[in-house]
C-alpha positions, 0 to 999 in steps of 0.5 A: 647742359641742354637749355629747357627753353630752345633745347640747345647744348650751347650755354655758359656758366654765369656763376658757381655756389657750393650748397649743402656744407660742400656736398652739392654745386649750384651754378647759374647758366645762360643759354648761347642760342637763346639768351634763357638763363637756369639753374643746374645742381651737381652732387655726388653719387655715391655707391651705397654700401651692400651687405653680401648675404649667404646665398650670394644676393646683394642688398644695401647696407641697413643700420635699422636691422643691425640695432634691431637684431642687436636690441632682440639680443640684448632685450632685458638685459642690463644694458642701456640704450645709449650702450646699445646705440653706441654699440651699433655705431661702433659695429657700423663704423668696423664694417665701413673700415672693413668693406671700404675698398669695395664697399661691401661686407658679407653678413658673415663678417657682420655676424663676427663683429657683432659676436666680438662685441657682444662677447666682452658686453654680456654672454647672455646677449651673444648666446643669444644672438649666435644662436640665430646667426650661427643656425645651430642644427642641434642642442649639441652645437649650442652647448658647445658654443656655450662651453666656448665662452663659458671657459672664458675668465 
């Protein structure tokens, strides 16, 4: 570590404190050259996880827009906000186990876990969020899709 007094690499740690529940180290240092003592922090960096979108960009991963789009599918429908934050908990969680290896997820994935859960809360909700995930083309793909889980009892 190179002293902010006289700019040496030369120094000693004096003592070690875990910070932050584990997730930080402070330590104490003095400088072998000078005599100056500092302080130094050392956590660790963690990639952050990233979304894969169709056209091939990368971006970090955003629980705010996962709710968001999920909120719009469910917007007046019988289903409370703490289902609707549970819900999202738990879709976040499956693409956090899904991607962990390398801690990425394309939006294709997402969309399937978010259809399959909305699927078995309300078919109003998945309809309507598959109607924009899926891009139908015409009034054909959506009726299908909407036969799709109409034929489900």
């Amino acid at each position: 570590m190179r002293c902010p007094s006289c700019g040496s690499l030369d120094d000693k740690v004096i003592e070690s404190r875990t910070m932050a529940n584990g997730e930080s180290i402070r330590r104490r240092r003095e400088c072998l050259a000078c005599g100056y003592r500092f302080t130094s922090y050392e956590r660790i960096e963690e990639k952050p996880f990233m979304v894969i979108k169709r056209d091939g960009r990368r971006q970090p991963f955003e629980s705010d827009k996962l709710a968001k789009g999920i909120e719009r599918a469910l917007e007046k429908r019988p289903v409370s906000m703490s289902m609707i934050d549970q819900l999202v908990t738990e879709i976040e969680d499956e693409a956090y186990k899904k991607g962990k290896a390398a801690r990425e997820i394309s939006t294709a994935d997402l969309g399937e876990l978010v259809l399959c859960r909305l699927n078995s809360i309300d078919k109003v909700a998945y309809i309507r969020f598959a109607s924009v995930y899926k891009h139908f083309n015409n009034l054909d793909e959506f009726i299908e899709e909407v036969k799709k889980i109409g034929g489900e009892k």
